[in-house]
GUVEX-190686 format. One record per residue (C-alpha): residue in one letter; x, y, z; residue number from 1. Coordinates in steps of 0.001 Angstrom, whole numbers, plus 524288, in hexadecimal, padded with zeros to 5 digits. Layout:
BEGIN
+----+-------+-------+-------+-----+
| aa |    xx |    yy |    zz |   i |
+----+-------+-------+-------+-----+
|  A |     X |     Y |     Z | NUM |
...
+----+-------+-------+-------+-----+
***
This chain:
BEGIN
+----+-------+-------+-------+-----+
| aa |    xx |    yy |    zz |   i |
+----+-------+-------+-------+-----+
|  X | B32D6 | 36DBD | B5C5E |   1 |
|  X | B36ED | 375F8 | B50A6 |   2 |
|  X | B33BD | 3755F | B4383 |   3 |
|  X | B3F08 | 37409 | B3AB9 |   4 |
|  X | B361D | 37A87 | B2F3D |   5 |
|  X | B339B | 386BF | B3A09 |   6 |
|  X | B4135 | 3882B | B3CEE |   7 |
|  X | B4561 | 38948 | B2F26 |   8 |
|  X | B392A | 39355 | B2BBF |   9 |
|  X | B3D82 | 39AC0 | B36B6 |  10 |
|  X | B4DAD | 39961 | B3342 |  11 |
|  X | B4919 | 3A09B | B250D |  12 |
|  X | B40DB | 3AAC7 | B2BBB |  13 |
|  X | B4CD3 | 3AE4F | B33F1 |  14 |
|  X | B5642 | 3AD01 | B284E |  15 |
|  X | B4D19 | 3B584 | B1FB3 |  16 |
|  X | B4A68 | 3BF7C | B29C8 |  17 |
|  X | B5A7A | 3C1B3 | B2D0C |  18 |
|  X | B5CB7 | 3C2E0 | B1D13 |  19 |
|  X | B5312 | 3CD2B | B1E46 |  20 |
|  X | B57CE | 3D46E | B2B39 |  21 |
|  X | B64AF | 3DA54 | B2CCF |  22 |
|  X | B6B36 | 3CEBF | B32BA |  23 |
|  X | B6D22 | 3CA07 | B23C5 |  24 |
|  X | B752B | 3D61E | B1FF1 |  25 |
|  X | B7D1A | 3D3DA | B2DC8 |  26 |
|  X | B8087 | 3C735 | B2985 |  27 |
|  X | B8482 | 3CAC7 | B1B6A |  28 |
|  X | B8D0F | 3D6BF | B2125 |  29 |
|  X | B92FF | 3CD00 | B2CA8 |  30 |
|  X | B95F7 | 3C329 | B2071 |  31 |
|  X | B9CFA | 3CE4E | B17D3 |  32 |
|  X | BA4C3 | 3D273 | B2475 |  33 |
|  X | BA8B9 | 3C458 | B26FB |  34 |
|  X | BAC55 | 3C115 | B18AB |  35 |
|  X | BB4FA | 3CB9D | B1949 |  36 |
|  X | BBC0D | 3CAF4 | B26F4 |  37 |
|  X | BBE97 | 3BD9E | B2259 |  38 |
|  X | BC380 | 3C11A | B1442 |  39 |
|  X | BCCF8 | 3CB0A | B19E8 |  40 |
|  X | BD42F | 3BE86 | B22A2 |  41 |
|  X | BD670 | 3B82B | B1691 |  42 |
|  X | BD03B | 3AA94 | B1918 |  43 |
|  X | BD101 | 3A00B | B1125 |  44 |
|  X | BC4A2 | 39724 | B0BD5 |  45 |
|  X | BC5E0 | 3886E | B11AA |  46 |
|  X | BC82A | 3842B | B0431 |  47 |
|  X | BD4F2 | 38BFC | B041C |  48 |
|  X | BD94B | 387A2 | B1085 |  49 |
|  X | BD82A | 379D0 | B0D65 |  50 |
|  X | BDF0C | 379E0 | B00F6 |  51 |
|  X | BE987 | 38095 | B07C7 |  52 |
|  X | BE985 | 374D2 | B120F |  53 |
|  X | BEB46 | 36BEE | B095E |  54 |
|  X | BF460 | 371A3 | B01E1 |  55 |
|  X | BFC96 | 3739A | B0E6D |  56 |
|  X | BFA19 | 365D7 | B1113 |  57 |
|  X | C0051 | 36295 | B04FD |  58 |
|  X | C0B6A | 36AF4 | B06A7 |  59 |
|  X | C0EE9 | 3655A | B12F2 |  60 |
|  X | C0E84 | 359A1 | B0EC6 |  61 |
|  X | C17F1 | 35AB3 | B0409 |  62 |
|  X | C20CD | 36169 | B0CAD |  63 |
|  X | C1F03 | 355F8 | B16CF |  64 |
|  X | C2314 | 34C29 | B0BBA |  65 |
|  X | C2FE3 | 35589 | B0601 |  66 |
|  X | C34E8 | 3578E | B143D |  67 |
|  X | C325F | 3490A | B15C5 |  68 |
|  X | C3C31 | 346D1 | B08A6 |  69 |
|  X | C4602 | 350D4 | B0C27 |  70 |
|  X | C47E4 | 3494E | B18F8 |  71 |
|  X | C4B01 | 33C81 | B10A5 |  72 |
|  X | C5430 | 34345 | B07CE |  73 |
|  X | C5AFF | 34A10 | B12FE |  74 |
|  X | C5B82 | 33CD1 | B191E |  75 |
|  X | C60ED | 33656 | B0C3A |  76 |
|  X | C71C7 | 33727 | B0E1D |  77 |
|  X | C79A8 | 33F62 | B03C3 |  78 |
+----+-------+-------+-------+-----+
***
């Protein structure tokens, strides 16, 4: 069976040795290349898009209740 304590020591060994190697200067150019394919599709944070739901939600909801009154008044004889 494994130690848990000798997985960890050798987890950090690995980490350390890859921060040291070229694999950590792969990673940081693969993360600037990513950050900026992604910037140029103009994305939105999760944040934004959820405001944005709810503000839609909103809106459709007052439009829901308006159509809902111009039906009455249209109903409502002259």
């Amino acid at each position: 069976m494994l130690d848990p304590k000798m997985f960890e020591d050798f987890t950090q060994r690995v980490s350390g040795l890859i921060a040291k190697s070229p694999a950590a200067d792969i990673e940081k150019n693969v993360r600037s290349m990513m950050g900026s394919f992604f910037s140029k599709l103009d994305l939105v944070t999760r944040e934004e898009f959820d405001t944005q739901a709810n503000v839609l939600a909103r809106t459709r909801q007052l439009v829901d209740q308006l159509t809902a009154r111009l039906d009455e008044l249209e109903k409502t004889p002259k």
